[in-house]
N, C-alpha and C positions, 0 to 999 in steps of 0.2 A: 485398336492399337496398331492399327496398319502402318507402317512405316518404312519409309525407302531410304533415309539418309545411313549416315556414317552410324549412328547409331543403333539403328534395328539392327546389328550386328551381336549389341549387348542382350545377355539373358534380359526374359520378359520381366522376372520381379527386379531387376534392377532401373529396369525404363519406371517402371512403377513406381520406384524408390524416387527417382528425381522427379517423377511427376507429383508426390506426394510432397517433398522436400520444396518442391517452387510455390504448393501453394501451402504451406507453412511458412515462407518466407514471404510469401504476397499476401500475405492475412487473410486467404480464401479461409483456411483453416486457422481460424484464430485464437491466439493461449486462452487456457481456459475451455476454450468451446468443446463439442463432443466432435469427434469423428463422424464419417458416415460409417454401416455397418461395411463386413468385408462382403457382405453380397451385394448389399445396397452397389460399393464402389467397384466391384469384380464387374458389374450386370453395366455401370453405365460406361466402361472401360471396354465392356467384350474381355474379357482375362476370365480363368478359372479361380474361382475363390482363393485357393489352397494357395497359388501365385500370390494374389492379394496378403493370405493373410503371412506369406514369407515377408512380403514388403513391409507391414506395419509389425510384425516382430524385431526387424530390423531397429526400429523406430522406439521399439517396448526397450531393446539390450541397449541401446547407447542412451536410454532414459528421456527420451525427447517425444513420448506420452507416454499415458499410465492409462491401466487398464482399471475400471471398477465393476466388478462383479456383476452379473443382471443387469448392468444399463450401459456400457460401451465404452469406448477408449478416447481421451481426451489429449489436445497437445495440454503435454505442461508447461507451468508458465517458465518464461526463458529460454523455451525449444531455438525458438527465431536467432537471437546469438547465437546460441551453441551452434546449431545450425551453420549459420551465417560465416561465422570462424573455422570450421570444418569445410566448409565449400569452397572460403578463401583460399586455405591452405591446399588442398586438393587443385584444387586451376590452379595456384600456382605453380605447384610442384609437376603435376601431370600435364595442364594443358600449355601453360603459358609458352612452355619452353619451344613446343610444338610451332606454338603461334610466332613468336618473333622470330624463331629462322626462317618463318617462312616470310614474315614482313622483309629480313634482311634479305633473303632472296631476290624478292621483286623492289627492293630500293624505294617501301614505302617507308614513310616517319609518323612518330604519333600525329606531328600536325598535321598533315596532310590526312590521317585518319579522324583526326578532329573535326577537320576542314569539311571532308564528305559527310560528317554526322550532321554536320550542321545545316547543308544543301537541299 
């Protein structure tokens, strides 16, 4: 979990959280499927389980898997929207604003950010 950006700043079960979140939204973790256990993903992460298992309770209270008894926690299905529509909303409201003053700062435009993606 070693990390030097802007973000190793945030608590560990939160890094968690969106690492868990990206690959529920990239079908790593696909609806339906089971989770890995919280040791399993604590051990391949380097994190303390207890971390771990704050991040996927996170995940159990806003219902975006379900836990079953003796055999483990699975996304449920339509985690990926719910997901998806929450993340939207989140960058918008928290990141974006960040983002375009600093675009209007340095006198970049979408296209010219188009322009670069596409080079």
């Amino acid at each position: 979990m070693a990390n030097t950006g802007p973000t190793s700043q945030r608590p560990v079960y939160l890094r968690l959280r969106d690492l868990i979140a990206a690959n529920i939204l990239d079908g790593v973790f696909a609806e339906g499927e089971m989770l890995p256990s919280v040791r399993a993903f604590a051990a391949e992460h380097g994190a303390n389980p207890l971390t771990v298992a704050k991040a996927f309770q996170q995940f159990q209270t806003d219902g975006l898997i379900a836990v079953r008894r003796g055999v483990g926690m699975y996304v449920r299905e339509g985690a990926a929207a719910k997901l998806r529509a929450a993340e939207r909303k989140g960058f918008l409201q928290d990141e974006w604003p960040a983002i375009r003053e600093r675009l209007d700062r340095l006198g970049l435009s979408a296209r010219e950010l188009l322009d670069s993606a596409d080079a």
